[in-house]
N, C-alpha and C positions, 0 to 999 in steps of 0.2 A: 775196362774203362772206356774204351770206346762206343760198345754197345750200352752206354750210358748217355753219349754227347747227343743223339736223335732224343733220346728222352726229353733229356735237358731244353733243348732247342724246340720242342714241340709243348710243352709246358710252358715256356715263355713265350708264346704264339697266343696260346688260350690265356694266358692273365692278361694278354693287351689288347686282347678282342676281347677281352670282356670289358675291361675298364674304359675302351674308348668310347662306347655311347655314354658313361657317365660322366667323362672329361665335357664331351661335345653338349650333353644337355646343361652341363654348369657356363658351357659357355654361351649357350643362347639363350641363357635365362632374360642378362637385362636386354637384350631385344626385345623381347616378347613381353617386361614389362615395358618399355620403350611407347614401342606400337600401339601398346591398351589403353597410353596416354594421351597417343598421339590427336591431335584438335583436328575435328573435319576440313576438310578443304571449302576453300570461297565458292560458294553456289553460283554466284551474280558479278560478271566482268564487265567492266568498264571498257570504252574505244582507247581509254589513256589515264597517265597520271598527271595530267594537269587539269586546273579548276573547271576547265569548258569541257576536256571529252573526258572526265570525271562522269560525266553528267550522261552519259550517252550509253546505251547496251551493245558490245561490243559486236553482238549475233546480228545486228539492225544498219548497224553505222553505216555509213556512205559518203558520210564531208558532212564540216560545221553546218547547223542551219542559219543562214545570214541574219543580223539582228533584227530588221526589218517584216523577216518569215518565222521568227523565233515567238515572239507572243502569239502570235492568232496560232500557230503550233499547241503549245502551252494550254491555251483557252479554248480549243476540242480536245484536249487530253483531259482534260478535269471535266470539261462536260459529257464527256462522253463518261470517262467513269461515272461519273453522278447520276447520270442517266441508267447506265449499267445496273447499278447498287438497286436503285428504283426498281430494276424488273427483276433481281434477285431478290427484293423482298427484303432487304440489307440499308434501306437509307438514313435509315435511325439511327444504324451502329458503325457510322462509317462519319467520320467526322473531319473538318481542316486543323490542320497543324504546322509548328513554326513559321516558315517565311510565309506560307499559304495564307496561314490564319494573320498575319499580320499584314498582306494582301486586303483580305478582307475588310479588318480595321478599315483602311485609311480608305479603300472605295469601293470593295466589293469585286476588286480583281485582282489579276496576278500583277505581281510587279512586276516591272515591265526589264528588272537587272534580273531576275531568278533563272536558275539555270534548270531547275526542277521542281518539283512539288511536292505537298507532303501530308499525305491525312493518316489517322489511325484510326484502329478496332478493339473491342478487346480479342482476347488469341481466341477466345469461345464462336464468335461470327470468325475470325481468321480458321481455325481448323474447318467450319463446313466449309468455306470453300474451298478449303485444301479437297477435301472430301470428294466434294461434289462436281466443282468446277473449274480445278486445277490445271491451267495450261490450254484454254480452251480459246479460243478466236471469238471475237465482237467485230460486228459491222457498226458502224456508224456514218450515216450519213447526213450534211448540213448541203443551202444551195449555192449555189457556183457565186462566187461575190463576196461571201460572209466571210470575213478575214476575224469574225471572232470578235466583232463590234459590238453584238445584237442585232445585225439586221435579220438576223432568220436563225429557230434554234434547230439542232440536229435532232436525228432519232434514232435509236440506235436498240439492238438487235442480237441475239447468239448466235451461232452456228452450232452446225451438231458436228462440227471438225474440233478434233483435239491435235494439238501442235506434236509437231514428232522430236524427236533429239539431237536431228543433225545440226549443222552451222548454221541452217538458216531457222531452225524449230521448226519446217517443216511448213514454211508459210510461200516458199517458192519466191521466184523473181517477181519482188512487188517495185510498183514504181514510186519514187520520190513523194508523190505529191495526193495520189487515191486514186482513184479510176473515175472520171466522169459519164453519168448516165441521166439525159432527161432531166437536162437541170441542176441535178444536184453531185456534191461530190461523195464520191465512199471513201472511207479509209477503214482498213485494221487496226485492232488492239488484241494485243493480246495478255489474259489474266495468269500469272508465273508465280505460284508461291513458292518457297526455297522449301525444300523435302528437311530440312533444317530448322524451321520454325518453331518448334515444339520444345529446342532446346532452353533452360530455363536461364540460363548465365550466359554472358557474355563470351566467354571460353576466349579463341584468341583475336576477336574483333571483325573476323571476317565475313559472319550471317548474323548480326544485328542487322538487318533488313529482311523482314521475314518476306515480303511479298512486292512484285514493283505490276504498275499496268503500263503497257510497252506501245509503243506507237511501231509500228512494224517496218512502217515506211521510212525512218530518219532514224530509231532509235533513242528520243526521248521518253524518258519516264516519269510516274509520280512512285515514290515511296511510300511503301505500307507497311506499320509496324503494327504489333501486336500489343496492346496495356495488358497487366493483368497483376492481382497483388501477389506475389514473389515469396513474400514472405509472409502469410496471413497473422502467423503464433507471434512473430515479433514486429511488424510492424501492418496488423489490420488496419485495412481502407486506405493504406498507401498501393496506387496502381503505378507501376513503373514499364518502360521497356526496358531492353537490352542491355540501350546507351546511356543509363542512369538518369533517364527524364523520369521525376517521380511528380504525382500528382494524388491530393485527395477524393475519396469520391464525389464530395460535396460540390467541386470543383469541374469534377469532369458531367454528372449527371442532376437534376433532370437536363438532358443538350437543347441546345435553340435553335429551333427554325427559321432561316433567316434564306437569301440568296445568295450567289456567289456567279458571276459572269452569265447572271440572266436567269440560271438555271434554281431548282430546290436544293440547299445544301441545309447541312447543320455546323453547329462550332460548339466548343466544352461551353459549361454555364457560365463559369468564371472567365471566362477569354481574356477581360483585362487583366486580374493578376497573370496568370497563363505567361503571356505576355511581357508584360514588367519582370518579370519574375525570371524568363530566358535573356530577354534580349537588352533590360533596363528601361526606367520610365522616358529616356528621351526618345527612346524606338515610335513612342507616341506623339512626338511634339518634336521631332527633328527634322525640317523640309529641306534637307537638302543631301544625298546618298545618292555614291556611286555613278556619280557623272549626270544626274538627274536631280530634280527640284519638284515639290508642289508645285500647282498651279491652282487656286481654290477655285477662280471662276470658272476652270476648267470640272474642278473636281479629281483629278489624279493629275499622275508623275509625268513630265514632261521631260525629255533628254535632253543636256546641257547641248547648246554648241561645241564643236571641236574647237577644242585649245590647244594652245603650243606647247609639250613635255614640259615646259619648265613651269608654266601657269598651271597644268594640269596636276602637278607632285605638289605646288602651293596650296591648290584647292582641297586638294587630300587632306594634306595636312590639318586644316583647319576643318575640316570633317571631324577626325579624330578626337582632337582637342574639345571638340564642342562648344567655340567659343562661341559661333556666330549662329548658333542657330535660333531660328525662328518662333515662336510657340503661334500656333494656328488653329479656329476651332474646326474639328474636321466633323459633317455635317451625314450622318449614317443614318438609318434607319436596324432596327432590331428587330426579328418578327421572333418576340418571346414566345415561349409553348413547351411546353413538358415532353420527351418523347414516351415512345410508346412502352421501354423498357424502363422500371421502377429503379429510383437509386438505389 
């Protein structure tokens, strides 16, 4: 009987080494389904979660840009991409969008409340420059004075530097404001597609921005999203992004040639529905948003006076409501044309 008990006890060694990798693989099963599920992580960080450093790349930041330095900011960040697109051979397939495009509407500029900017592509011009010119540095330079008026337009330029990974992408200690030479000022941009772009759904909401063009020096951007139709089988010639912006082709092509802060831009064919259609027909005929007002003989938005909190929540108010507003005819110019790519 004894020279049985080692038996015994050695026999019950081997059935529990055998069965513990099959316990332990039943147990990280749903891990591992878990994981397979799991949604990419945010490509694209923000300075913050409120509406202003919303607005700002967090690899860039350095402090608010003051409101005063904020538009002529704004207006070399759009022309310089514009300009960019121009020498990538891209200016046809790069268009204004949302606030931008409603910019445009009423004068041909940014608004002067925008935190950022917003044009798109379809993802077919978005993958070549994933491809080709992905994370790559732009010089731009406009001359000393141009606060982004039109007194003088920039020009702007590649390098053959690719941005590297670190906290700063690789762009070193830049200053505030560009480097002055000879007159004129330089500033960086740099072009960031999210290695995420290609995804076709929204997944969990956090690279719907497939691509941003980044001001090096403060960290504002424009947003670039990808069109493309989603669903051909069930809903052909509807182009959508990410964020559920759907739009027909009839709508988005042949685009128009028109300006935009001096420079060549384009906008979808349809712009006023576009338009109506996001933001509501008063977006067109409402002068008076965001602490600012028309001014026709001016031709754009003027900033209200500072008021006292209690006058300033009243004026709100009556924003909202729509009771007071104005209808004005706003006095644009359109430079129609087909582009170079067939609807």
């Amino acid at each position: 009987m004894h020279t049985l008990l080692p038996f015994l006890v050695l026999s019950l060694l081997i059935t529990a080494s055998a069965a513990s990798p099959i316990t332990s693989h039943r147990k990280s099963s749903p891990k591992s389904k878990a994981h397979e599920g799991q949604q990419p992580p945010k490509y694209f960080h923000e300075a913050g979660g409120s509406l202003e450093l919303g607005h700002y790349d967090a690899r860039y930041f350095k402090g608010e840009v003051p409101y005063e330095a904020h538009g002529p900011a704004l207006r070399h960040l759009i022309r310089s991409w514009l300009a960019t697109a121009r020498g990538l051979g891209v200016e046809t397939e790069t268009w204004l969008a949302h606030g931008t495009l409603l910019g445009w509407w009423w004068s041909g500029r940014v608004m002067p409340w925008d935190y950022d900017l917003d044009v798109q592509m379809p993802t077919a011009t978005l993958a070549y420059l994933g491809r080709h010119f992905n994370r790559t540095l732009h010089d731009y330079r406009f001359p000393v004075g141009d606060d982004g008026d039109g007194a003088g337009l920039g020009e702007g330029g590649r390098r053959s530097l690719v941005a590297g990974d670190g906290e700063d992408g690789g762009c070193g200690d830049r200053n505030n404001t560009g480097e002055t030479y000879d007159g004129y000022v330089n500033k960086t941009y740099l072009l960031d597609v999210n290695p995420h772009h290609t995804d076709v759904g929204r997944g969990n909401g956090h690279n719907i921005i497939d691509a941003r063009w980044i001001d090096v020096s403060n960290g504002l951007f424009i947003d670039i999203t990808g069109l493309a139709e989603r669903d051909p089988a069930g809903s052909p010639g509807v182009w959508s992004c990410k964020n559920a912006h759907k739009y027909r082709t009839a709508e988005l092509y042949p685009v128009r040639h028109t300006e935009f802060e001096g420079v060549p831009a384009s906008v979808p064919y349809a712009f006023d529905k576009i338009l109506t259609d996001e933001y509501g027909s008063k977006s067109l005929v409402n002068t008076e948003w965001a602490g600012h007002h028309w001014a026709p003989e001016l031709k754009e938005w003027v900033k209200d006076p500072d008021l006292p909190p209690e006058d300033e929540e009243t004026k709100l108010n009556k924003q909202q409501q729509g009771s007071e507003a104005v209808v004005v005819v706003v006095e644009k110019t359109v430079m129609k044309g087909a582009s170079k790519r067939d609807p």
